[in-house]
FIBANU-995821 format. One record per residue (C-alpha): residue number from 1; residue in one letter; x, y, z. Coordinates in pm, 1 decimal. Example, Ala and Ser with C-alpha at 12.3 -4.5 7.8 and 13.67 -1.06 7.14 Angstrom:
# FIBANU-995821
+-----+---------+----------+----------+----------+
: num : residuo :        x :        y :        z :
+-----+---------+----------+----------+----------+
:   1 :       A :   1230.0 :   -450.0 :    780.0 :
:   2 :       S :   1367.0 :   -106.0 :    714.0 :
+-----+---------+----------+----------+----------+
# end
This chain:
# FIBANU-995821
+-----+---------+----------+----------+----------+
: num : residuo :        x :        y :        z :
+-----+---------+----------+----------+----------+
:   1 :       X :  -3579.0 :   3037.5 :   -515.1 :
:   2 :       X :  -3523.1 :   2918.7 :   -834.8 :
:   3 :       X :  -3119.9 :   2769.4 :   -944.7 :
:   4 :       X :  -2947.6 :   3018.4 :  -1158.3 :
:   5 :       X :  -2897.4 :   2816.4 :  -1508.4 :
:   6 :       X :  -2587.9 :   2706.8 :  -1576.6 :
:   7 :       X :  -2423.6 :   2838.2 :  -1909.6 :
:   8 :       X :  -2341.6 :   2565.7 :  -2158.8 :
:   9 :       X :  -2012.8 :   2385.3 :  -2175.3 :
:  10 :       X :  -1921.0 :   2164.3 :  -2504.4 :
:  11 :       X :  -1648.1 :   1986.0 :  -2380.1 :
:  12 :       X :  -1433.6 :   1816.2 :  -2668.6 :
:  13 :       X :  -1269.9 :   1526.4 :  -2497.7 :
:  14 :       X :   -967.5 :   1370.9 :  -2671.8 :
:  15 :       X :   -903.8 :   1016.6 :  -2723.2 :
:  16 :       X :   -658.1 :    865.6 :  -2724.6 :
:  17 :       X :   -543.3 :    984.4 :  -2378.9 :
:  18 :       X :   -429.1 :    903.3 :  -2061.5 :
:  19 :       X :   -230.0 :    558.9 :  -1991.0 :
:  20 :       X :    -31.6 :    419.0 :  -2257.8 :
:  21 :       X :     65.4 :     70.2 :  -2237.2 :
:  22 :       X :    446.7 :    128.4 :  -2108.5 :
:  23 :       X :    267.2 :    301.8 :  -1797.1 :
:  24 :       X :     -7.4 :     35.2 :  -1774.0 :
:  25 :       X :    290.6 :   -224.8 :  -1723.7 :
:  26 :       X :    527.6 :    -34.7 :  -1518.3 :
:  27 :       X :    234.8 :      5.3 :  -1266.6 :
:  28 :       X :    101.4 :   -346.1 :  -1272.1 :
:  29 :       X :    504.6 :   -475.2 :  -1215.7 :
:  30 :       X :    470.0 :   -304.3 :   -840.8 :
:  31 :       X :     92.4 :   -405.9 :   -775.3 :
:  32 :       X :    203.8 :   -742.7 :   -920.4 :
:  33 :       X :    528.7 :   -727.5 :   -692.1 :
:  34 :       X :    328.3 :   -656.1 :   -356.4 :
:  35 :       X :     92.6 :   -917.8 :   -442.5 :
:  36 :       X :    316.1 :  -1196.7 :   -486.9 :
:  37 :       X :    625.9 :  -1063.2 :   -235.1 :
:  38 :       X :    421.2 :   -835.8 :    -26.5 :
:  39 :       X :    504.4 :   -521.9 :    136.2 :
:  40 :       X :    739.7 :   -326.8 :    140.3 :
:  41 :       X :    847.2 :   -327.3 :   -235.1 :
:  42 :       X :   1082.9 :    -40.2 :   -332.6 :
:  43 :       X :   1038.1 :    119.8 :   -601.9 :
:  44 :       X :   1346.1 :    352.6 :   -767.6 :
:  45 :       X :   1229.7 :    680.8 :   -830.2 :
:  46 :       X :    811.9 :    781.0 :   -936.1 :
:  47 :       X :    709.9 :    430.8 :  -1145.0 :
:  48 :       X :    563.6 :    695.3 :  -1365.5 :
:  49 :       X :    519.5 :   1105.0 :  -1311.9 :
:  50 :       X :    194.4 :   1117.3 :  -1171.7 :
:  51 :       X :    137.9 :   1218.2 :   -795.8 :
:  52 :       X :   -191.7 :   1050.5 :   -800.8 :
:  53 :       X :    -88.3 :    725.7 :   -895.8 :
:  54 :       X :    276.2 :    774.7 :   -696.6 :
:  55 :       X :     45.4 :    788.5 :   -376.0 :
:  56 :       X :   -195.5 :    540.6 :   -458.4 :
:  57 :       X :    103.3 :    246.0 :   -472.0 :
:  58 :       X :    287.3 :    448.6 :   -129.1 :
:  59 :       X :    -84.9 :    332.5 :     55.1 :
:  60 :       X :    -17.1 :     20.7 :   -121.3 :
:  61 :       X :    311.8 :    -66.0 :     12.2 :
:  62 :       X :    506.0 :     76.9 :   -209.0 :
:  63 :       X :    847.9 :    257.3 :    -78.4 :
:  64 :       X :    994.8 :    520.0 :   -338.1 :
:  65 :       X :   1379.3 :    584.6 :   -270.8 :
:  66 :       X :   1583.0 :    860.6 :   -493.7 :
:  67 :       X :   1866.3 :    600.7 :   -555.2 :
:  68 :       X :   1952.1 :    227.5 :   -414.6 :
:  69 :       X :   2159.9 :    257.4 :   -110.2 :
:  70 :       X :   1804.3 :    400.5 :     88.6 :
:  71 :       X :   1712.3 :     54.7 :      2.7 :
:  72 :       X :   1760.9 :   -119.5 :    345.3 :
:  73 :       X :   1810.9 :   -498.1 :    279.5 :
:  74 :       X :   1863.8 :   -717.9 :     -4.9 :
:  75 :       X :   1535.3 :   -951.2 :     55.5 :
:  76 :       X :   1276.0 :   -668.0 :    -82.8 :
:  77 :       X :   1208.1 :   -661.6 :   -448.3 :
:  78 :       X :   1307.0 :   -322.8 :   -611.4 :
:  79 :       X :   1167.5 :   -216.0 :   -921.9 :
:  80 :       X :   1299.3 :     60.3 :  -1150.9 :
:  81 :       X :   1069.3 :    273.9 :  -1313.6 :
:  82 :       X :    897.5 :    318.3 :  -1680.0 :
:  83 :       X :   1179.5 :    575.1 :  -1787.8 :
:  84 :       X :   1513.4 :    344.6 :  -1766.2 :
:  85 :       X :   1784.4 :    311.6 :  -1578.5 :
:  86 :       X :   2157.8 :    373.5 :  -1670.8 :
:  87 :       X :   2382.8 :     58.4 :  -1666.3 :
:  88 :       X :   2527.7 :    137.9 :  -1372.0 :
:  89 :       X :   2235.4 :    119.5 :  -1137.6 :
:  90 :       X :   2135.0 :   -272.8 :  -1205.7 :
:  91 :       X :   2521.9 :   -292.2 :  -1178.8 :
:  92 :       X :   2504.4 :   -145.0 :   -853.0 :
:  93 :       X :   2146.0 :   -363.7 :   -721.6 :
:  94 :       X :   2400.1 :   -678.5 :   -854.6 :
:  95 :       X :   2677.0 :   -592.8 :   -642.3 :
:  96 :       X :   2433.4 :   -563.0 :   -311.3 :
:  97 :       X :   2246.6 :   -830.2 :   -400.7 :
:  98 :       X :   1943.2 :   -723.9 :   -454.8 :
:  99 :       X :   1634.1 :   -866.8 :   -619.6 :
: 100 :       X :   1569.9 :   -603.0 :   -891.9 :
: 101 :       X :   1307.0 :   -569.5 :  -1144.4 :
: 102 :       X :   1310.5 :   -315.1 :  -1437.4 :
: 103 :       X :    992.3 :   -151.8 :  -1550.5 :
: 104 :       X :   1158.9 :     24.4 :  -1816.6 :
: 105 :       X :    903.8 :     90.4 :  -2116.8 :
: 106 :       X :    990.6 :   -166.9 :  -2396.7 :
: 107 :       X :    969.0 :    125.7 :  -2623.8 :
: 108 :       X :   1291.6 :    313.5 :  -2388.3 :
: 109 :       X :   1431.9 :    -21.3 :  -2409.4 :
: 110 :       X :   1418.6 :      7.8 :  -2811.1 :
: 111 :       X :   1603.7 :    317.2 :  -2810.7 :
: 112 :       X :   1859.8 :    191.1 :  -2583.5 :
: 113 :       X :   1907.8 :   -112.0 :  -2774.7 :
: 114 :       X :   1937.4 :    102.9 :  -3086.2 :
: 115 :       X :   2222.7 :    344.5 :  -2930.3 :
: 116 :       X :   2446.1 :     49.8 :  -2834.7 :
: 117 :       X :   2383.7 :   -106.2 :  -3179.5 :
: 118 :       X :   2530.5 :    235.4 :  -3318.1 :
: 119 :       X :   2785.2 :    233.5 :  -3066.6 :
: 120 :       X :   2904.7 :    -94.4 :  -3143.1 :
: 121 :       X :   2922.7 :      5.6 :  -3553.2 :
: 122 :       X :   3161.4 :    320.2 :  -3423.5 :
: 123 :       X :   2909.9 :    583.4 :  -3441.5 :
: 124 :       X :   2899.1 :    916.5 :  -3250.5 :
: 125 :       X :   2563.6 :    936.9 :  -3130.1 :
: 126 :       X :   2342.2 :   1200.1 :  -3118.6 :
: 127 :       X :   2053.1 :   1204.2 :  -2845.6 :
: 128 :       X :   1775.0 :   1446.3 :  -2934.0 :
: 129 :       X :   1586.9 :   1523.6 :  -2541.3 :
: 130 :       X :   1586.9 :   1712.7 :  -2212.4 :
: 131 :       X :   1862.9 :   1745.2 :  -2024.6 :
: 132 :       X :   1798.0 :   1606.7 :  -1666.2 :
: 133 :       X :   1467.6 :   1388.5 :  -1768.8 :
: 134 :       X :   1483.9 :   1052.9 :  -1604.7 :
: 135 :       X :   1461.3 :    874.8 :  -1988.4 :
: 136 :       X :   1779.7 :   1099.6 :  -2134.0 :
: 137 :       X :   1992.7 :    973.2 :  -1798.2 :
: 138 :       X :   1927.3 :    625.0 :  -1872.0 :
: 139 :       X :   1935.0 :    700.7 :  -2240.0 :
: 140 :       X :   2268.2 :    818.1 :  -2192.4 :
: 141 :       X :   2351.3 :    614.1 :  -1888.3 :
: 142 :       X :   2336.4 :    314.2 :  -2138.0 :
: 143 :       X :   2738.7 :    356.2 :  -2336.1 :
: 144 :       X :   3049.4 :    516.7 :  -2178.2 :
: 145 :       X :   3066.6 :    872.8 :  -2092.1 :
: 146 :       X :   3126.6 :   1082.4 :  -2411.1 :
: 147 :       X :   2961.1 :    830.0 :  -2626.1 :
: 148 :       X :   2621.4 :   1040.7 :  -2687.5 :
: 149 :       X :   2573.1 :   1399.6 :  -2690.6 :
: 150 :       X :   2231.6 :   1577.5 :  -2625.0 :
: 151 :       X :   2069.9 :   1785.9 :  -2813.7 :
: 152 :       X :   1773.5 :   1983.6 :  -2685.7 :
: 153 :       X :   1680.3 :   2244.2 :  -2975.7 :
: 154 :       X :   1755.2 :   2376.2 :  -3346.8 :
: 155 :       X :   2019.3 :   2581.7 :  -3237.6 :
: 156 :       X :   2206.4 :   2316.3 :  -3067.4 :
: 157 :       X :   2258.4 :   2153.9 :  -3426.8 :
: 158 :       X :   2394.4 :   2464.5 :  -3497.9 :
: 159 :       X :   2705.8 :   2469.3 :  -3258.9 :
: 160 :       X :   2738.9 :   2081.1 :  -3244.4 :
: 161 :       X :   3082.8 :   1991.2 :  -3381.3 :
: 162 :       X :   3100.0 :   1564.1 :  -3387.6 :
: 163 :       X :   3441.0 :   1392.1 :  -3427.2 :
: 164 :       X :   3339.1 :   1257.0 :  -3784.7 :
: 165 :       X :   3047.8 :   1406.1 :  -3939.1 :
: 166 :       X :   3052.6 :   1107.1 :  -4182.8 :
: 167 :       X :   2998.9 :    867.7 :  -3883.0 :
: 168 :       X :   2677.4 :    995.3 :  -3710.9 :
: 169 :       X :   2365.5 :    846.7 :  -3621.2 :
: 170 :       X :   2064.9 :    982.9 :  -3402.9 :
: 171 :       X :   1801.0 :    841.8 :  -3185.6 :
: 172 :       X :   1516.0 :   1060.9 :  -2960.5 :
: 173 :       X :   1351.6 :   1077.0 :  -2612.4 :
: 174 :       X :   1006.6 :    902.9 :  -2694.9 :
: 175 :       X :    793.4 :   1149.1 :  -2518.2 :
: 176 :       X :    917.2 :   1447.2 :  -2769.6 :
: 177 :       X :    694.2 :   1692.5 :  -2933.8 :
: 178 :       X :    659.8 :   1515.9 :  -3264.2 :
: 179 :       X :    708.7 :   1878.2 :  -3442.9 :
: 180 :       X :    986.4 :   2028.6 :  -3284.1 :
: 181 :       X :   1191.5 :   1662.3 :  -3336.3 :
: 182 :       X :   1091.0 :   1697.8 :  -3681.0 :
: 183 :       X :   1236.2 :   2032.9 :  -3706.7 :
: 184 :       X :   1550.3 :   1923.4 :  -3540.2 :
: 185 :       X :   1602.4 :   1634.1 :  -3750.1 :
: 186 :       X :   1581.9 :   1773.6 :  -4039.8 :
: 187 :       X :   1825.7 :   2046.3 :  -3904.3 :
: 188 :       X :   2087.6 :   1745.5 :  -3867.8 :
: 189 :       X :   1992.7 :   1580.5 :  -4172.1 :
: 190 :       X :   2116.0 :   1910.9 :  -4341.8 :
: 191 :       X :   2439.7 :   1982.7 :  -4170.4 :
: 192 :       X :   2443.4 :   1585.9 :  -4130.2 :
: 193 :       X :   2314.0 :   1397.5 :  -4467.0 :
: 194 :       X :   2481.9 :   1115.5 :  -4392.6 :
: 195 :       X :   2357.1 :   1073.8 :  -4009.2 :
: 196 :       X :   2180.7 :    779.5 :  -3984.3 :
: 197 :       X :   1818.9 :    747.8 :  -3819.9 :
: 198 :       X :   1623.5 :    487.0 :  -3652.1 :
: 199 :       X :   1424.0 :    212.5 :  -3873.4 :
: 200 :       X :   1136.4 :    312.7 :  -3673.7 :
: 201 :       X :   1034.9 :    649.7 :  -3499.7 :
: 202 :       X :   1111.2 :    684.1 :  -3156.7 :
: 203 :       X :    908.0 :    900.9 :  -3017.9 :
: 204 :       X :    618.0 :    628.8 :  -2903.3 :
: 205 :       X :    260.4 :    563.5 :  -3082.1 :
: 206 :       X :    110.2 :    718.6 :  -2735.5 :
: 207 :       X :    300.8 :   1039.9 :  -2753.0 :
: 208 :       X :    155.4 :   1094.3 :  -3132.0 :
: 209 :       X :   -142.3 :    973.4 :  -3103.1 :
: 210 :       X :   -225.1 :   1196.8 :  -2826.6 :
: 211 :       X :    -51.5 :   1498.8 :  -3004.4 :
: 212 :       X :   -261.6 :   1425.8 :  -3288.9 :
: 213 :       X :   -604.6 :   1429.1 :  -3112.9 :
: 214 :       X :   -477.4 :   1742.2 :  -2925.6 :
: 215 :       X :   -447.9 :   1904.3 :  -3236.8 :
: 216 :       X :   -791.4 :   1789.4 :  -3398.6 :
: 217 :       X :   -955.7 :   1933.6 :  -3112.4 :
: 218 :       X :   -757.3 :   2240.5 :  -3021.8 :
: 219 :       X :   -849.5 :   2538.2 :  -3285.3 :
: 220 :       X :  -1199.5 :   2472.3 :  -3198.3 :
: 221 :       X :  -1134.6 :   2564.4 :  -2805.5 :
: 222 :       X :  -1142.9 :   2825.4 :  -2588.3 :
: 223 :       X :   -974.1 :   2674.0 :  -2390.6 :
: 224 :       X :   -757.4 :   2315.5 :  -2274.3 :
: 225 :       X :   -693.3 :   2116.8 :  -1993.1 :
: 226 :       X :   -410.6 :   1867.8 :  -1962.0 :
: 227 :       X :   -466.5 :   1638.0 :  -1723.0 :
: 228 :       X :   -101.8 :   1569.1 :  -1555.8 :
: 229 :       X :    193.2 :   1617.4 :  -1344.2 :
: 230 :       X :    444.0 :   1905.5 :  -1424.7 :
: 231 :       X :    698.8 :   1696.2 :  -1427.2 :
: 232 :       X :    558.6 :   1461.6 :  -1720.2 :
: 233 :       X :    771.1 :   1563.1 :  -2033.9 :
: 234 :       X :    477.0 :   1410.9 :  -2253.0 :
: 235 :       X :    199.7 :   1611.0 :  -2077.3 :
: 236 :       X :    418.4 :   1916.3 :  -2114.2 :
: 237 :       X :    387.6 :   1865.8 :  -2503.2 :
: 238 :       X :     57.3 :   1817.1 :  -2493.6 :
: 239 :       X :     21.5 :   2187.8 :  -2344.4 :
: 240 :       X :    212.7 :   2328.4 :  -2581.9 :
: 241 :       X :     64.6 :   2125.8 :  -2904.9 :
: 242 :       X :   -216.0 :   2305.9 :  -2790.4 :
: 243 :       X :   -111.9 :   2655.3 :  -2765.0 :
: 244 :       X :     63.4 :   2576.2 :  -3124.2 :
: 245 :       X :   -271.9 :   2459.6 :  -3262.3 :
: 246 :       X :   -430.8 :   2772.2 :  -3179.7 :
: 247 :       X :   -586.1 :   2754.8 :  -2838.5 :
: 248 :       X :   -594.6 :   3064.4 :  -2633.8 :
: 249 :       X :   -530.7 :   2923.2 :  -2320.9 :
: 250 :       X :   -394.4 :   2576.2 :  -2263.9 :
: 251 :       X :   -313.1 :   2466.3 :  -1876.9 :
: 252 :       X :   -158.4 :   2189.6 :  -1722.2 :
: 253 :       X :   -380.3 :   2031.8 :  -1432.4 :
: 254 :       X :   -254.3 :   1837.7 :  -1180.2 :
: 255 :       X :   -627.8 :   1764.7 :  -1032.0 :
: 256 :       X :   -978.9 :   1901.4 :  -1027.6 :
: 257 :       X :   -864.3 :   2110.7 :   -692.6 :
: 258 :       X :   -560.4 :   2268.5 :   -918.7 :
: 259 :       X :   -789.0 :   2450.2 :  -1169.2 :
: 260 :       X :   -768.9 :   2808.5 :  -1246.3 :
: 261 :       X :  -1126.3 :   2935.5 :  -1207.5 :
: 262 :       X :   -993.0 :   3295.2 :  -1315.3 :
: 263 :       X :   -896.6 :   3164.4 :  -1630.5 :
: 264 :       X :  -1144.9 :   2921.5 :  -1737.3 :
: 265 :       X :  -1445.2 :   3102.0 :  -1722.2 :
: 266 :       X :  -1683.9 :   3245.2 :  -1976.2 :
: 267 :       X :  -1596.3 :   2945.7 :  -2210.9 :
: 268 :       X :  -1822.4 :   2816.1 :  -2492.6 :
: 269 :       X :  -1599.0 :   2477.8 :  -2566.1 :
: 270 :       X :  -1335.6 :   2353.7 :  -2337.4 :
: 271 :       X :  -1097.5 :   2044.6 :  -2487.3 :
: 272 :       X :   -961.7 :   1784.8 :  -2204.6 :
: 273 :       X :   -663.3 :   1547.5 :  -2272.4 :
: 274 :       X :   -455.7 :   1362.8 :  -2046.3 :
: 275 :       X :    -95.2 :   1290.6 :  -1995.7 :
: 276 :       X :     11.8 :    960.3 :  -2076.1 :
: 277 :       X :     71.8 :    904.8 :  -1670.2 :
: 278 :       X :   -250.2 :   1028.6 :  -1589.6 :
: 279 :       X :   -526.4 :    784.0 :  -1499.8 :
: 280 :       X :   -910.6 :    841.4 :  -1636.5 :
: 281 :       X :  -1014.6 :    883.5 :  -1274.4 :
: 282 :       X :   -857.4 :   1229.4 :  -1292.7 :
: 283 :       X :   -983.7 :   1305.8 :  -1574.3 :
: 284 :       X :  -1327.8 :   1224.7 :  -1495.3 :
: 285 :       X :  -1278.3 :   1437.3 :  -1188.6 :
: 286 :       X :  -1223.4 :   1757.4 :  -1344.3 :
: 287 :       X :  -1512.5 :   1711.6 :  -1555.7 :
: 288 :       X :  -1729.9 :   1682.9 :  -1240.6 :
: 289 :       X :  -1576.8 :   2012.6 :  -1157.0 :
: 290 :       X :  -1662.1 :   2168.2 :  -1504.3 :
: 291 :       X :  -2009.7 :   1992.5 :  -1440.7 :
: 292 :       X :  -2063.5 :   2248.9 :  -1106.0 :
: 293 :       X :  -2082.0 :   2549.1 :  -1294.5 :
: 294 :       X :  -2164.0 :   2479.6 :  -1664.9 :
: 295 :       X :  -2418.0 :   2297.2 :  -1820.4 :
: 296 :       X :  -2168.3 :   2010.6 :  -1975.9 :
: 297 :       X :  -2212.8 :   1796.4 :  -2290.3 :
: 298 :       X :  -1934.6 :   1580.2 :  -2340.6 :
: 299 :       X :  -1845.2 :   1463.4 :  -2683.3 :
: 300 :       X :  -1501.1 :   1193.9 :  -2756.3 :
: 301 :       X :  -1281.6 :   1332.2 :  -3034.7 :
: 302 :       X :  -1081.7 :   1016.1 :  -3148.4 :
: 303 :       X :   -776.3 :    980.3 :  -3400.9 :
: 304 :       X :   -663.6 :    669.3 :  -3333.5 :
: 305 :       X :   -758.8 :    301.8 :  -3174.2 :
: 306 :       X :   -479.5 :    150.5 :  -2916.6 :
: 307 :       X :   -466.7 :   -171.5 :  -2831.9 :
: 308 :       X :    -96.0 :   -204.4 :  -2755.9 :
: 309 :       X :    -19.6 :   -421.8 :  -2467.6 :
: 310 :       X :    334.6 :   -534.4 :  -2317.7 :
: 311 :       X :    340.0 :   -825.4 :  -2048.6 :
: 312 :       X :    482.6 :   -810.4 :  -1731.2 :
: 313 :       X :    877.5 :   -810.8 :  -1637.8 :
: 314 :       X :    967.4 :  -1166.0 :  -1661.9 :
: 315 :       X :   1025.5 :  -1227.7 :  -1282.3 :
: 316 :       X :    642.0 :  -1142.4 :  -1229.3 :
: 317 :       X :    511.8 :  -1351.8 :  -1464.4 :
: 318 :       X :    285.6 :  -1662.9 :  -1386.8 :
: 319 :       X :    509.6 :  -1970.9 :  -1296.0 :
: 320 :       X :    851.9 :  -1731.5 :  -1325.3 :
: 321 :       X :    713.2 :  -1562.8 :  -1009.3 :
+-----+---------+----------+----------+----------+
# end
C-alpha cells in the first residue's frame, strides 16, 4: 500500500529569532556557576521564561527559589535572573551573606541606570510596561517608592496627572511591542512636550529585530507559530505583531507536543519565529512535527545580522572566578 502524499508546506522561517545575547549570558552565568562552584547553585526566579531551558539547568544543578530566604546557607552562589532585581533584594543577599551574582541583561541594566540618572536631576519618571513583569519590578524596584509610575496603554496617558508636567522624563520595558510604545510615546510627547526620552531606544535590538522579521513574513502566512513560554512578554509581542501584520491565525507554542492540530491544518505557508528565551532546539522540533504531515520546504526570512555579545558577570570570569 502505497503512503498517502503529503500536501506541501512552505514554511517561512524568521531570522533573527530565538536567543538574544542578554539570554545567552544569563544562562551561561549558572552553567558557568555549577562548573566552577558546583552544585547546588540557586538561582532567583526562571534565569529566563522558558520551561525548556528552566528544566534543562534544574537536571543541571540548578535550584530555582521564588525569593532569597528558601536559599538555605550562605556558601552557595545565587544568581538573579536576566530581568533585574529591585535594590532591595542584593540588599537583602548582603545582609545574609550571601555570594550573589546578577544576570541582569546589560540592556535592563541601561534602563535602570537611566531612571536613577533622571531621578537624581529631580524628574518624575514615567515607566512605560506591564504591571507585575519581573523587568517593571526591578525597573521600579530600582528608586524609592513613588518615584516612577507605570504606564501600560494610551489611555493611561490620558488619566496620568504628574506633580510637574515640566519635569518629566520616560524610559520603557525592553521587551515592548515596538508599535504600541510608539503610540504611547507619542501620546506623552503630546500632553508632555517637554518629557524627556532616552538617548537611545529601550526596547532592545532583539525585541525589534525579531518584530521586524515577524512582520516581513507574516501577510504572506496562513498561519504562525511562536516558539515560547506564555509567560515571555517578548514572545507575547511577537504573537500579536503577527496578528497585526495580517496573519489569520498566530499561536504561541510552548513545544512541538503543544500544537493545535485543529487549527493548523489545510495550510499552504506556515511562518515560525521564536521568543527571545526560546532555544533553536525547539524550534527545530516543531518543524519535525510540521515535517509528519506536510511535505516541508523551509526557507530563512532574515532582516537583520546579530552579533551582539555581553561577557560573563564579573565573578565568573577567568582569573576573577
Amino acid at each position: 500500500m502505497t503512503e498517502p502524499t503529503k500536501p506541501p508546506l512552505r514554511v517561512l522561517l524568521c531570522a533573527p529569532r530565538g536567543f538574544c545575547a542578554g539570554v545567552v549570558r544569563a544562562i551561561d552565568a549558572v552553567e558557568q556557576a555549577l562548573k566552577l562552584y558546583g552544585p547546588p547553585v540557586y538561582v532567583r526566579h526562571e534565569i529566563v521564561h522558558n520551561k525548556y531551558v528552566v528544566e534543562g539547568l534544574k537536571a543541571k544543578g540548578a535550584i530555582f527559589v521564588a525569593e532569597l530566604d528558601e536559599v538555605p546557607s550562605a556558601d552557595r552562589p545565587v544568581i538573579f535572573s536576566a530581568h533585574g532585581v529591585a535594590k532591595s533584594v542584593p540588599s537583602a543577599a548582603e545582609q545574609r551573606n550571601l555570594f550573589w551574582i546578577d544576570a541582569t541583561c546589560p540592556l535592563v541594566t541601561k534602563v535602570h541606570r537611566e531612571a536613577e540618572i533622571h531621578h537624581k536631576r529631580g524628574r518624575e519618571i514615567v515607566l512605560v510596561g506591564h504591571a507585575g513583569h519581573p523587568e517593571v519590578i526591578g525597573t521600579m524596584g530600582q528608586l524609592p517608592e513613588g518615584a516612577v509610575s507605570l504606564i501600560e496603554t494610551v489611555e493611561d496617558v490620558a488619566t496620568f496627572i504628574p506633580r510637574d508636567p515640566q519635569n518629566l522624563a520616560y524610559v520603557t520595558q525592553t521587551t515592548l511591542s515596538v508599535d504600541d510604545t510608539a503610540d504611547i510615546v507619542a501620546a506623552l510627547r503630546e500632553r508632555f512636550p517637554a518629557i524627556t526620552g532616552p538617548h537611545k531606544e529601550d526596547i532592545c535590538y532583539a525585541t525589534t529585530n525579531r518584530q521586524e522579521a515577524v512582520k516581513r513574513v507574516a501577510p504572506d502566512c496562513d498561519g504562525l507559530i511562536v516558539v515560547g513560554s506564555p509567560n515571555s512578554s517578548n514572545s507575547q509581542r511577537l504573537r500579536e505583531v503577527a496578528e497585526r501584520a495580517g496573519c489569520p491565525v498566530a499561536r504561541l507554542v510552548p513545544r512541538a507536543a503543544d500544537i493545535d492540530w485543529s487549527v493548523f491544518t489545510g495550510l499552504s505557508t506556515l511562518g515560525i519565529t521564536a521568543g527571545a528565551s526560546a532555544p533553536e532546539v525547539l524550534v527545530e522540533e516543531i518543524i519535525d512535527a510540521f515535517a509528519e504531515r506536510y511535505a516541508v520546504a523551509v526557507e530563512t526570512v532574515s532582516t537583520a545580522d546579530e552579533s551582539v555579545f555581553f561577557p560573563l558577570p564579573r565573578a565568573l570570569r577567568g582569573a576573577a572566578a
